[in-house]
N, C-alpha and C positions, 0 to 999 in steps of 0.2 A: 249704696249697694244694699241690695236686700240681702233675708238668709238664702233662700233659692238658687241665689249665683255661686254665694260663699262654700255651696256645699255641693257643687255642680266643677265648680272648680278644686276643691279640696277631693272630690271624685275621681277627677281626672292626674290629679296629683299623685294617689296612689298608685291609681293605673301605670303610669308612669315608670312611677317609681317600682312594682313591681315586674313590669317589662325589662327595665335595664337591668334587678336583681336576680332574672330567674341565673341565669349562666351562673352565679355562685351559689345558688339556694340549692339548684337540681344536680344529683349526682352525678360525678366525670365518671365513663367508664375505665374499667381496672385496667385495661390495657390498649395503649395505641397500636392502628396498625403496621406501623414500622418496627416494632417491637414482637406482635405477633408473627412477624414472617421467620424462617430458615435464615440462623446466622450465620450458613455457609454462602444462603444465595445474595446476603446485606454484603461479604467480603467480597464475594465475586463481582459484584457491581460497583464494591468499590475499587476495587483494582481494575476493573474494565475503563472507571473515572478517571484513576490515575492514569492508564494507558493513554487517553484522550488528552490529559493535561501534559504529558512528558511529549505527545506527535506535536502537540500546537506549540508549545517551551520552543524544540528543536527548529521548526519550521521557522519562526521570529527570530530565534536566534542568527538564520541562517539567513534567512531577509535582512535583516540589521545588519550585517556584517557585510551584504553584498551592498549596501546602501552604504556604509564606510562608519556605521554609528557605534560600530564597536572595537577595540584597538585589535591588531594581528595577533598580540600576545596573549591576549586574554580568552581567543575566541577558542584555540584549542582542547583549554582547560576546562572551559564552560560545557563546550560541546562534550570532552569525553566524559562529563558528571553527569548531561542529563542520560546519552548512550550507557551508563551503567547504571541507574535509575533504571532505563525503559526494561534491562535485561533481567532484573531483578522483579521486576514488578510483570516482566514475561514469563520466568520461571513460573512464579507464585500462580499466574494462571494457567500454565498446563499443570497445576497439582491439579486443579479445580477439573479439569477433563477427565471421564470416564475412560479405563483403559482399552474399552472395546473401539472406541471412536480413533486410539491410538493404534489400536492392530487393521483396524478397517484400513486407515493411513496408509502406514507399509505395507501392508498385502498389496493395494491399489499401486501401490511406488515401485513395489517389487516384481508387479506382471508387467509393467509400464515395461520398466529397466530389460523385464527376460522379450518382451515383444520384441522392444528397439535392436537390442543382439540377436536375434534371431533376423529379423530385417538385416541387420549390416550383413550379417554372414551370409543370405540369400545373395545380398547382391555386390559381394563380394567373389562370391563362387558362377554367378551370373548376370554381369552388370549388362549386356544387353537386355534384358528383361526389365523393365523397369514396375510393372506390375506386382514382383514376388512382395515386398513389403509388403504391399497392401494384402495380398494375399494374405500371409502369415499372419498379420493383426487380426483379418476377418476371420479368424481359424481360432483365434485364441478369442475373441470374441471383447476386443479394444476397439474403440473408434480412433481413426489415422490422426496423431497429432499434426496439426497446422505448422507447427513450430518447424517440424523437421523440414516439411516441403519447402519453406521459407528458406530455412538455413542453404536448402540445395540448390535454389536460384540464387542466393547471394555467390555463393561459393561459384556456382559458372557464371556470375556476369563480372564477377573478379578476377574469374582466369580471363574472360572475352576482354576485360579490360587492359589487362596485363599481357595480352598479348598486342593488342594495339598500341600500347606504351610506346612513344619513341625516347622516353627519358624524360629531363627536366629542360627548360631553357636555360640557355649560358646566363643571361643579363638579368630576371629576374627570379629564377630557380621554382616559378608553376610547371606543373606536368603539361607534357605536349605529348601529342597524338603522332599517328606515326605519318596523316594528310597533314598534319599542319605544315602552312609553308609562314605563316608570323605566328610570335606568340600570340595566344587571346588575352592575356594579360597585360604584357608592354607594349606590345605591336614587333616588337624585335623579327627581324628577319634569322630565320632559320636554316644551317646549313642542311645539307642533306647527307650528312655524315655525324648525325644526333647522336648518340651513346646512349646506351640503355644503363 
């Protein structure tokens, strides 16, 4: 080997070696940015983690248990620790909410609540009309919950059913219609003196 290589090499050596050293040589700065941030918005997100860790806990819990991997006795107890975990760690985050975003809430809750009473009473005092609801929401200046119109079709296709009722069958106790002349369930023949 000549000198040429010996120092060509002993070159690149330091190089080297001064490449892997820089990270201890060159100053860290004084502060990481997890440290620089609001240690109200580090707890906030931490409790938003635990929030996450206590839905998925529960959810497994409850999968395991419907899969048979957890004994009867056990499951109750499990379940009501993480349920007071989650509520605990719910509180902690409505401290964290501003109290405007808490009165915006109720107010919104509270026009809900005086619309919907006002609707019933319209059409309580005028149930031919079946418009006034709506009416009164557009007046108060609420878009018509879905919810209610739902609940009003369940509630008449429950009486429309309930009036077709002819009772239960003798032999195997499924609800029968008031055309049925067998059950749909056993095939049973049907008197036509059904009991309601």
């Amino acid at each position: 080997m000549d000198i040429g290589s010996i120092f060509l090499i002993l070159a690149l050596a330091v190089i080297v070696g001064l490449f892997i050293a820089r990270p201890l040589i060159e100053p860290q700065p004084a502060t990481s940015t997890i440290h620089t941030s609001d240690p109200q918005e580090h707890n906030y997100s931490t409790l938003l983690a635990e929030h996450d860790r206590i839905l998925n806990s529960l959810q497994e819990l409850d999968f395991d248990y419907a899969l048979g991997k957890i004994p009867a006795a056990d499951y109750p107890e499990q379940r009501a620790a993480l349920i007071s975990q989650g509520t605990t760690v719910l509180r902690l985050l409505d401290e964290y909410q501003p109290q405007s975003v808490v009165q915006d809430t109720e107010n919104h809750l509270e026009a809900a609540i005086a619309a919907h009473r006002a609707e019933m009473s319209l059409n309580a005092a005028n149930p031919n009309h079946a418009n006034n609801g709506r009416k009164v929401i557009e007046t108060i200046g609420q878009v018509e919950d879905p919810d209610d119109r739902l609940e009003t079709v369940l509630a008449n296709r429950r009486r429309v059913r309930q009036e077709k009722s002819a009772g239960f069958c003798p032999h195997c106790g499924t609800p029968i219609q008031i055309s049925d002349k067998f059950c749909p369930k056993c095939g049973e023949k049907l008197s036509q003196v059904a009991s309601r």
